[in-house]
Every structure is written in C-alpha cells, then in structure tokens.
N, C-alpha and C positions, 0 to 999 in steps of 0.2 A: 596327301599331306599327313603330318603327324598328330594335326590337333584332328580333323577331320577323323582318322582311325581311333585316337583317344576319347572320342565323342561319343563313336559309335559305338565302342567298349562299354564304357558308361552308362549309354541310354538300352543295351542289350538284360548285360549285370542287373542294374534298377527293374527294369522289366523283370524278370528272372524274379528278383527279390520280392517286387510287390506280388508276387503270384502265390508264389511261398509262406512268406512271411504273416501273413493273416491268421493262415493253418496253423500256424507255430504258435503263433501269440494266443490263442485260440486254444490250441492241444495243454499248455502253458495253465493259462486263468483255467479250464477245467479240470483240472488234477488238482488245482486248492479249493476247488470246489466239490469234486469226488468223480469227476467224469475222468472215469480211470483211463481207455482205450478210445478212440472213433477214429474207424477205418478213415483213409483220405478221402475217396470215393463218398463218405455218409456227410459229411460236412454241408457239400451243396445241397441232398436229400433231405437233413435236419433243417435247413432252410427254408424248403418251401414246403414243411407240415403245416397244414392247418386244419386236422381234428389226432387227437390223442388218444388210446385205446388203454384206458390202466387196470389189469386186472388188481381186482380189490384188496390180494395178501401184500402188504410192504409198501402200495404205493402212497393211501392216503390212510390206510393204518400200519399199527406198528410189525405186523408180518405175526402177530399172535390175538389170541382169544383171550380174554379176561375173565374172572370172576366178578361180577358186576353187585350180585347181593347173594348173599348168605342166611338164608329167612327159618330157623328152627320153630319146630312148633310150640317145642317148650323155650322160654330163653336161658335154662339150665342148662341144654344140651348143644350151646353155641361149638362147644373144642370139641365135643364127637359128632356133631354132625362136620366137623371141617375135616377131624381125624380120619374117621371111617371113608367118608368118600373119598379123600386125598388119597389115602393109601390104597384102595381098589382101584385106583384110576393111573396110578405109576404102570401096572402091567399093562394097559392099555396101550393106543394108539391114536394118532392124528392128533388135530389143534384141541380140539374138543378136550379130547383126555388130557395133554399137558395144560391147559388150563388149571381144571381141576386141582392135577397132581401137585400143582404148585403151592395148594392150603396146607400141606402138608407133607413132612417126610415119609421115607416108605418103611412099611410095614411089614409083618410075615402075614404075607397072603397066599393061600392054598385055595383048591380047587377053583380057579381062575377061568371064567366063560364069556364068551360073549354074544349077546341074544339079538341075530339082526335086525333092523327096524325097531328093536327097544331101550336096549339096553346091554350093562355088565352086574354078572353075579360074582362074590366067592365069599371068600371066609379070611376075616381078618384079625388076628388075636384070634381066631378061632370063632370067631363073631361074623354069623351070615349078612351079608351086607348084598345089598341091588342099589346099580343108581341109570336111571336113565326116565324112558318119558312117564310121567306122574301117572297115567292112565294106566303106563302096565304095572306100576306099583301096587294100583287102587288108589290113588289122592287125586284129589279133583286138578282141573286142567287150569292155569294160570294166564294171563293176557298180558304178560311183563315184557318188554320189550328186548329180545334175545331170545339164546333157548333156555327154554325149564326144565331142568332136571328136579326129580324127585328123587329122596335116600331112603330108603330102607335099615334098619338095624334090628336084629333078632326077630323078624317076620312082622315089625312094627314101623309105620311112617316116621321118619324125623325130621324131615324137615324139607324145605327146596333151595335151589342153588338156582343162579341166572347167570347165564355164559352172553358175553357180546364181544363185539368188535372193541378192538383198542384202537382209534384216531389220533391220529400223528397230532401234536398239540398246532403246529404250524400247518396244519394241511387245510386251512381253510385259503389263508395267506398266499399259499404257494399254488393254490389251483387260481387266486386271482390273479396272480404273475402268468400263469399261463394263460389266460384268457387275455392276458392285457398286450401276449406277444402276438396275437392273433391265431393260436392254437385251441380249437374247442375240445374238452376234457369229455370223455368216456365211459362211463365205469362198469365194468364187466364183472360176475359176481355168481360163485354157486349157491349163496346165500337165499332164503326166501325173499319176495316182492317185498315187503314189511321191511323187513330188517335192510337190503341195498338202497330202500327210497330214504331210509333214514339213516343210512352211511354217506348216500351222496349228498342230502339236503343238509347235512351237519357240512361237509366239507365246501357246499358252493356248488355241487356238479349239477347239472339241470340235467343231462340224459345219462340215464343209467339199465342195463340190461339181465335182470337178477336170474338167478336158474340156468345158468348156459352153459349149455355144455361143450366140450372143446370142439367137438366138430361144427358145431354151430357158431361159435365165434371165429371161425376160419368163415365161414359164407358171411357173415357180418361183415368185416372186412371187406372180402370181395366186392359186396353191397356199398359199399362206399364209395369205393372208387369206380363203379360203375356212375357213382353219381357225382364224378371228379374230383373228388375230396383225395388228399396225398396222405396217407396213414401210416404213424406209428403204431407200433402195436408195444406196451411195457409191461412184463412177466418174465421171472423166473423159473416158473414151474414146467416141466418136461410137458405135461400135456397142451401147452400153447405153443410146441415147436411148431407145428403144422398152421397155424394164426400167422406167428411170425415170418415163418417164410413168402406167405404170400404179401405182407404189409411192406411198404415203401419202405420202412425203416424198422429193425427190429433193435429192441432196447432191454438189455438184459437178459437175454438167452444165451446161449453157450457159442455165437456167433453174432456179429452188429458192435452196435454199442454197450461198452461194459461200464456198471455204475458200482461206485462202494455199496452202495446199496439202492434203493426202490423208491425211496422218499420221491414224490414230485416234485418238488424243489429243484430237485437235480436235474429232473427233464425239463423242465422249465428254463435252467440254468442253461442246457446245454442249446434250447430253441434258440436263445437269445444270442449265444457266442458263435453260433452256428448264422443268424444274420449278420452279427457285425462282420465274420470274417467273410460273407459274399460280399458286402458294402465296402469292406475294405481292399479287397481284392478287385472290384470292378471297378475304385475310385485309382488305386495305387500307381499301377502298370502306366494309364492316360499321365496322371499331373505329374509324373516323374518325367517324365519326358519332356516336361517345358524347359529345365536348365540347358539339357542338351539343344534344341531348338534355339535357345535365346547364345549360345557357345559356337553354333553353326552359322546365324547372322551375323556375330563380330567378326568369323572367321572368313564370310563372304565379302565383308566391308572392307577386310582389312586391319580392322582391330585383333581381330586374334592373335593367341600364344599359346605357346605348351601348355605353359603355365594354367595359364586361362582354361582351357581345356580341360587340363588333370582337375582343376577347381569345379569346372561345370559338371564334370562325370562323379568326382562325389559328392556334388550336391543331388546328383539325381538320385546318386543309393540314399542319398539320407531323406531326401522326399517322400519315396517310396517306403520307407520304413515307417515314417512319420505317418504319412498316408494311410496305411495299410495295416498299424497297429491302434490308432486312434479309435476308429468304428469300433474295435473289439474291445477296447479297453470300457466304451462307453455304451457297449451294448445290450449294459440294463436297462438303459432308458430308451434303445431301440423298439418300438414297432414292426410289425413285417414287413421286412425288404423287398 
C-alpha cells in the first residue's frame, strides 16, 4: 500500500534525522561559543568525561605571566628599575622574560648572556644591568608570592620585581560549571607546589599536580583510567602530545577538539553540549516514531489516506528535530547524562 510505504519513509528519514541532528545543533551552539572543530566520533567521548586534566598555561590563566609588583629600593628609582630590567629582558626568552619586557620598550643592549639557574647579564645604554634570583645578585631572598627577581644596575641592587600567574577573571565561575556537569577539574602545572596550590585554590580546583613533567603526566593519565575515570587531557603546548594521545579525549592539541582558545569555560561549554546532544539523540530516533505508529493504526483500521500518511511522516521529521535539538539547546542546565 502507498500509505504503508509513505510511513515507512517517514519513520526511516525521522530516525536518520534524530541521529544527526543533535550533532548539528551541537557543532552549531559551539562555534558561538568558541568550540571551533569536534570530530563526530568525540561528541559521545565528551559525554562521558568525568575528570578534566587542564594544563595550567590558558586554561584557568591568561596563557602569560604578569608583573605583579615592582618594589625599588629607593622610590626615585621606580622608571629605571622598570627601564633597565624591561629592556634586558626583550632579548630573552620564555613567559618569565615577556613578562618583564612588557615594563618597558627595548633598548640598545649589547653583550647579552644568560646565566643558567640564575639569571640574565648585559649592558643597556651601556649600563651593566643582571636581573634574575636575588641571591645571585647578593640581595636578600623574598617570600612574595610568585617568582622574585632581583635588578642590578651599575654593580648596585635596585630593586625587586614579582612575576606571577595571571587568572582568567571568570575561571573561578567556569570551573564551577564544570563541576556542576559532573566533570572533576585537574590542574597540571611546571610551576612550584606554592604558587599551583594557590592557582588552583584561587580558581576552585581541589586537586592539582605542580612540578610535572611531560612524561609524568602521560602515567597520570594512564593512572586514571586504570581507576575508570574517562579523561580529558587540555593543552596546547607540543610537550603534552604524548598525555593527549593516551586521554579519552584530547582538547586543544594539533588533533581532537579544537577551541578558540583554552579558557575552561569552553571545556565546560563543550561537556555540557556534548550531553545534551547523547540526551537528544537517544530521546529523538524512539519518540519520532510514534506519528508513524499512530499513521499505521488508522491505516490498519481503515481510516487511513495518502494524505494522512504524508502528514504522519512529517510530523515524525519534525518530532525528531524537535526532539533532538531541545536537550542541546538546554543543556546548560543539563547534569551528566
């Protein structure tokens, strides 16, 4: 019969769509959210994370190092102690140095060194300048919270500088959204014990693993999931490729999930759109199929028609649709699925 075949059309199509369609609505809400990419395959896998691995550059800080205080000995000497270390610290390298460099523009500096485990030497204006830990200057040792750098200028102390972490204003916020999806937060960190208890305790994070080195947060990991925990692992940086590949889910490597950036918010973002579209996709497919079921008894009874038919097969696409983008629309206020 023709209703009979326009039924089964219908309730095939609708099925088809509710499977779909989750993902879509899903891929959709995370691109206005910044979840730029997630493979098809990671969708169901962002689903059933529940602990979170965030290396500490970009995810609950700003992805840089700050100047936190600027303390001269004399307070004459506030603009060249910010000059002279500024401009010795442009030739430099890593977070540490652009910190610094950022007090200031650069300078002509010549004879340019730098002294492992202490420090950088050279001459700026032609002004011998050191800036690194207070002890190898000779100035006493500080308990500020960050690192201390001590300056040098013309073979004389001038003052100290405090470098720390910069926290995302909303990363407090956004690691309670991920606890609230049923994801436990992580926080991974080459920083000392000191300074990661007081990045994750400012942020909300209750476990945190400071000093670790990449090959050790790869067995981290492993460690997890031996104790059935499903793991993300979120980083940027090339030395976590070997972490990420072993984690159920990798989040901002150069393969997985791609984010505009690091923020937690995002991962949080994407845990939550990542359950409504299983919720949606496991409700869709079933309740779409009742038009057609309820199009097959009139047509057993008797009541049926074309008509009828073509009516119940797009009411089952539009259930399914319905179905199937609702969870995702609403699944900030989803729970784990």
């Amino acid at each position: 019969m023709v209703e009979v075949i326009v039924l089964v059309a219908g309730a095939v199509a609708a099925y088809v769509l509710g499977s779909v369609l989750p993902h879509v609505v899903a891929g959709w809400a995370g691109r206005r959210h910044g979840i730029e990419s997630v493979p098809r395959s990671s969708w169901a896998v962002a689903a059933r994370v529940d602990t979170v691995v965030l290396d500490r550059w970009g995810t609950v800080n700003t992805g840089r190092l700050v100047v936190t205080t600027v303390d001269p000995l004399d307070p004459d000497h506030l603009r060249n102690l910010r000059w002279f270390a500024g401009a010795l610290e442009h030739e430099a390298e890593g977070p540490l140095a652009r910190a610094v460099a950022r007090l200031s523009p650069r300078g002509k500096v010549t004879d340019f060194d730098v002294v492992p485990g202490s420090g950088v030497r050279g001459s700026v204006d032609r002004h011998p300048v050191r800036v690194g830990r207070p002890s190898w200057i000779g100035m006493a040792e500080r308990t500020d919270r960050g690192t201390v750098l001590g300056v040098e200028l013309d073979g004389r102390p001038l003052g100290y500088l405090v470098v720390g972490d910069q926290p995302r204003e909303d990363a407090g916020a956004s690691v309670s959204r991920l606890t609230a999806a049923g994801a436990t937060p992580l926080l991974v960190s080459d920083d000392t014990d000191r300074e990661t208890e007081h990045l994750a305790e400012t942020c909300g994070i209750e476990r945190w693993h400071p000093e670790i080195a990449p090959e050790k947060r790869e067995r981290l990991v492993a460690e997890l999931q031996e104790q059935g925990r499903v793991v993300a692992f979120v980083s940027s940086r090339p030395e976590d490729a070997e972490a990420q590949a072993v984690a159920d889910l990798a989040v901002g490597g150069s393969s997985g999930v791609r984010l505009t950036d690091l923020d937690v918010r995002r991962v949080a973002e994407l845990i939550s759109l990542a359950r409504g579209a299983v919720v949606g996709r496991r409700w869709a497919g079933p309740v779409a199929l009742a038009p057609a079921v309820v199009g097959a008894v009139l047509t057993i009874l008797g009541a049926g028609s074309v008509l009828l038919a073509a009516g119940c097969a797009l009411l089952c696409m539009v259930t399914a649709a319905v179905t199937g983008a609702i969870p995702v629309a609403r699944s900030g206020n989803l729970s784990r699925a």
